[in-house]
C-alpha positions in Angstrom: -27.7 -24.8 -12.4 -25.3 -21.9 -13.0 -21.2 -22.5 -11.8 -19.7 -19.0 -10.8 -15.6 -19.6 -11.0 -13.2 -17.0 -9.6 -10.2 -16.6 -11.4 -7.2 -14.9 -11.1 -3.9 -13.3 -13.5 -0.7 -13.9 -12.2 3.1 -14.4 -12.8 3.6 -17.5 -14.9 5.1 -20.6 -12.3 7.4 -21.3 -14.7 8.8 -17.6 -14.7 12.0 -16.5 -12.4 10.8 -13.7 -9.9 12.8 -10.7 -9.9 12.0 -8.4 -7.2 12.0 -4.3 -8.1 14.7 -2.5 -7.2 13.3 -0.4 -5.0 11.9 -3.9 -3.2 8.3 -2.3 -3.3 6.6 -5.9 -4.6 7.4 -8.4 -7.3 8.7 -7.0 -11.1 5.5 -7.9 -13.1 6.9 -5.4 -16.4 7.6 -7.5 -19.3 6.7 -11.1 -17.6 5.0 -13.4 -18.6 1.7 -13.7 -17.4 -1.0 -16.2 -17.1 -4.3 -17.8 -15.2 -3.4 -19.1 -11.6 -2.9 -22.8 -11.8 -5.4 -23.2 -9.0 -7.7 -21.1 -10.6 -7.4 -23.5 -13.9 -8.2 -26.5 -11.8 -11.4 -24.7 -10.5 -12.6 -23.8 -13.9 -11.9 -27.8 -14.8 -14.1 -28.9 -12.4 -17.0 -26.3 -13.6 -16.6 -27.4 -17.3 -16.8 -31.2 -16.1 -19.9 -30.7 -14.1 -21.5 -29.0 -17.1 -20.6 -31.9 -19.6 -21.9 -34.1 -17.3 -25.1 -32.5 -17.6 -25.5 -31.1 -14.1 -24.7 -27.4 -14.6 -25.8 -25.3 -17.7 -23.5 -22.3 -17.6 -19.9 -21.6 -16.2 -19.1 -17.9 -15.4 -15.7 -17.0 -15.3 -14.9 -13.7 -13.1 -11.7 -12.3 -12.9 -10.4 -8.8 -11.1 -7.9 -6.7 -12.2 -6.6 -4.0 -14.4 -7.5 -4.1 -18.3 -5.2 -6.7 -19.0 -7.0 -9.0 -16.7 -9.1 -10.0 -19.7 -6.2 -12.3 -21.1 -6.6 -14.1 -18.4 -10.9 -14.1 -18.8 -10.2 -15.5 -22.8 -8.2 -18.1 -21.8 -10.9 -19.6 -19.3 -13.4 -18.7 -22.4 -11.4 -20.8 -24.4 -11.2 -23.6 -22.2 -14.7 -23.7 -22.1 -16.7 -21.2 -20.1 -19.7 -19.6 -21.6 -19.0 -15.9 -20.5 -16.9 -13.8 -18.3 -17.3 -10.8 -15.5 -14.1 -8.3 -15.5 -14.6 -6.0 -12.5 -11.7 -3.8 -13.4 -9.7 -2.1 -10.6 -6.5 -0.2 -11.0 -4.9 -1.5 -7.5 -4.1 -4.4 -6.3 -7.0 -6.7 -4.5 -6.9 -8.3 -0.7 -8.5 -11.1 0.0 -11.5 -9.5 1.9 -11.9 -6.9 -1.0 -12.0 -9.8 -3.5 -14.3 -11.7 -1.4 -16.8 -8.9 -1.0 -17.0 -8.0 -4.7 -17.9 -11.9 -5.3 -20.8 -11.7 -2.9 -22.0 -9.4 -4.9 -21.6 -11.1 -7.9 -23.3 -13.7 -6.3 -26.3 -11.7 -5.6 -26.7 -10.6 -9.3 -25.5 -14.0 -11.2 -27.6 -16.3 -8.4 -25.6 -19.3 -9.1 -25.9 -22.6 -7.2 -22.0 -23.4 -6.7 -19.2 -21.1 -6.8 -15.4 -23.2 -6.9 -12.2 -21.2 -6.9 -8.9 -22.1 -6.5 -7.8 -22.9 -2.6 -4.9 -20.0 -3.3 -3.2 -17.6 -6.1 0.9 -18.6 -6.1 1.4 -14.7 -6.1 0.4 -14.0 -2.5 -0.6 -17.9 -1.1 -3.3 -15.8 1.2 -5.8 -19.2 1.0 -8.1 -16.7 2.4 -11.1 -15.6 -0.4 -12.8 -19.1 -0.6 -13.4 -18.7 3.0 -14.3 -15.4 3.5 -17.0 -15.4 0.8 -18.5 -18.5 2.2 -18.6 -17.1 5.5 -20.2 -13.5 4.0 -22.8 -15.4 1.8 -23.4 -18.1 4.7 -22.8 -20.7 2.4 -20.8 -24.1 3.4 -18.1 -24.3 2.2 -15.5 -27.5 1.0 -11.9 -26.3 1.3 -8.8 -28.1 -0.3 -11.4 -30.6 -2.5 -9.6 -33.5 -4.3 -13.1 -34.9 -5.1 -16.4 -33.1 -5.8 -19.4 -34.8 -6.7 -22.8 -33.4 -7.0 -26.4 -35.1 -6.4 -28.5 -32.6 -8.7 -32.1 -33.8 -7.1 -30.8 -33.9 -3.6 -29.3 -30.6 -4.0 -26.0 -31.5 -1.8 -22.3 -31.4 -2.9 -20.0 -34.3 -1.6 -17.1 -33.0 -1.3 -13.6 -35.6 -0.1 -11.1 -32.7 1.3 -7.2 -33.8 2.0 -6.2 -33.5 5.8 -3.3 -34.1 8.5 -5.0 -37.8 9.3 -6.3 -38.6 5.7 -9.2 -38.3 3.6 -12.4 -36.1 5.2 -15.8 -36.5 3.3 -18.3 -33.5 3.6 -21.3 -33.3 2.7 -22.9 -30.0 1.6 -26.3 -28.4 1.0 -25.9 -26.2 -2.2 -25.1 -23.8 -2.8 -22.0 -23.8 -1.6 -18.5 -22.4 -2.0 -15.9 -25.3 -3.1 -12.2 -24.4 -3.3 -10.0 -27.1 -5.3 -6.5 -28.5 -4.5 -3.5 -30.3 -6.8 -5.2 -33.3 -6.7 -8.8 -32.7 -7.7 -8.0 -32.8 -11.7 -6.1 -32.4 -14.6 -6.6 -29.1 -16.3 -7.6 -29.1 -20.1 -5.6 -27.0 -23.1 -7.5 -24.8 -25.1 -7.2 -26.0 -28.5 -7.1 -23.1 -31.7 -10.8 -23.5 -32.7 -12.0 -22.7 -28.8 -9.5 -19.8 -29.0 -10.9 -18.5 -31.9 -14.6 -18.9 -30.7 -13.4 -17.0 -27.4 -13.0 -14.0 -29.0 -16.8 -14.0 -29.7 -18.0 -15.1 -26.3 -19.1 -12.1 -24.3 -17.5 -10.6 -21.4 -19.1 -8.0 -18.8 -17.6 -5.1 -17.2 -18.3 -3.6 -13.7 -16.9 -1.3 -11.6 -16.1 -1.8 -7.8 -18.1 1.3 -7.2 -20.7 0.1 -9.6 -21.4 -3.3 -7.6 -21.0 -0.5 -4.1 -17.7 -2.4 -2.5 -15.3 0.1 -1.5 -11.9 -1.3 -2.3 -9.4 -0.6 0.7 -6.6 -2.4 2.1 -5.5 -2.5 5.9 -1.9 -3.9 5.0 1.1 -2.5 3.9 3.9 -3.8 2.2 6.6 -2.6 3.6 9.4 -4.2 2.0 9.9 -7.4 -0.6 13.2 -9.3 -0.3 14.9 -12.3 -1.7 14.8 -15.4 0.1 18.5 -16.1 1.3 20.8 -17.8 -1.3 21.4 -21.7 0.1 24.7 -22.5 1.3 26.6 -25.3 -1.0 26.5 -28.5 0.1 29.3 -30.4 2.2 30.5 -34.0 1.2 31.4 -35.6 4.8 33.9 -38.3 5.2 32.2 -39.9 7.8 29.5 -40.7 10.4 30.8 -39.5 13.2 31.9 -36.2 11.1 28.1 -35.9 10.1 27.3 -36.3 13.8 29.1 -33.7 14.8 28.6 -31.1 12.4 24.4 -31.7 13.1 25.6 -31.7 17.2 28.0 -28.8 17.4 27.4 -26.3 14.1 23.5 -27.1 13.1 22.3 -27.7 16.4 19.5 -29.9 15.9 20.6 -32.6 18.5 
């Protein structure tokens, strides 16, 4: 069986945002960049299905401009056999990124295809679920546990919810997206680094693949979130009580 992993190049989380001057989007010039920590988790999961000798290939995809293939060597180094760069100048919505996977999909032919439940750039949580429902594939959304029955064909998949733990089952293949919980992503040690340079990496267009990359949203403007108020020591109480009664109004 043949893992396809989505993943994506984004604003390190351990990076301050600064917003643009002219408050068009987020200042990515000169920032440190690396793969979404979802994304890492997805590919994870891939490379531990393959070691346990129920996948033979991961395929790491990514989207983006040029530099996009940083993000491609890394998940080569980690582990994954080869990558797919479908380069695109402008910046990728959910249902643009979901459409260029299905088609993916129909030239790779893989039997499971995990990406992260969301990129901590835009927190969409929107392209697992749109490709599934474009491939009419089931889908496991938010798994903490995957586990996969190769001569059954079926993925069990324990997903996180208001109420507990939820246990699906599903007929592969299937579309899985991965949450916090599910592992703990590996380093890429100096000699995978070095081998990732060698491992090969293919190139597509959007118009080669026939998806027409549009958008129908507009930013229209990118602002800080409001600087917090410093915190009040209160003598008392009663002074608390009031101050949540008469200035916070919450009771």
């Amino acid at each position: 069986m043949k893992i396809m992993v989505a993943v994506k190049r984004v604003v390190d989380y351990a990076v301050k945002i600064r917003i643009k001057p002219d408050k068009s989007g987020v200042e990515t010039q000169n920032v440190k960049m690396s793969m979404n920590p979802f994304c890492e988790i997805a590919l994870e999961e891939a490379l531990k299905i393959k070691e346990s000798g129920l996948a033979k290939e991961v395929v790491a995809v990514t989207m983006g401009p040029s530099n996009c293939v940083d993000t491609l060597r890394t998940g080569l180094a980690m582990g994954a056999d080869r990558g797919i760069h479908v380069e695109a100048a402008r910046d990728l919505v959910p249902l643009s990124v979901a459409k260029v996977l299905k088609k993916l999909v129909e030239v790779e032919n893989p039997g499971l295809l995990i990406l992260g439940n969301r990129a901590i750039d835009d927190d969409c949580n929107q392209t697992g679920q749109m490709i599934a429902a474009l491939l009419g594939w089931p889908q496991g959304t938010f798994a903490s546990k995957v586990v996969l029955d190769k001569e059954k064909q079926v993925a069990t998949v324990d997903r996180e919810v208001d109420g507990g733990l939820e246990t699906l089952c599903l007929d592969l293949p299937a579309v899985i997206t991965t949450d916090l919980r599910l592992n703990q992503p590996r380093y890429a040690t100096l000699p995978n680094i070095m081998k990732a340079k060698s491992k090969p990496i293919k190139k597509y267009t959007p118009e080669e693949l026939n998806v027409e990359i549009k958008s129908d949203l507009e930013v229209v403007q990118v602002t800080e979130p409001p600087k917090r108020k410093a915190g009040v020591i209160l003598s008392s109480v009663d002074e608390l009580i009031d101050k949540l009664k008469n200035e916070a109004h919450v009771i």
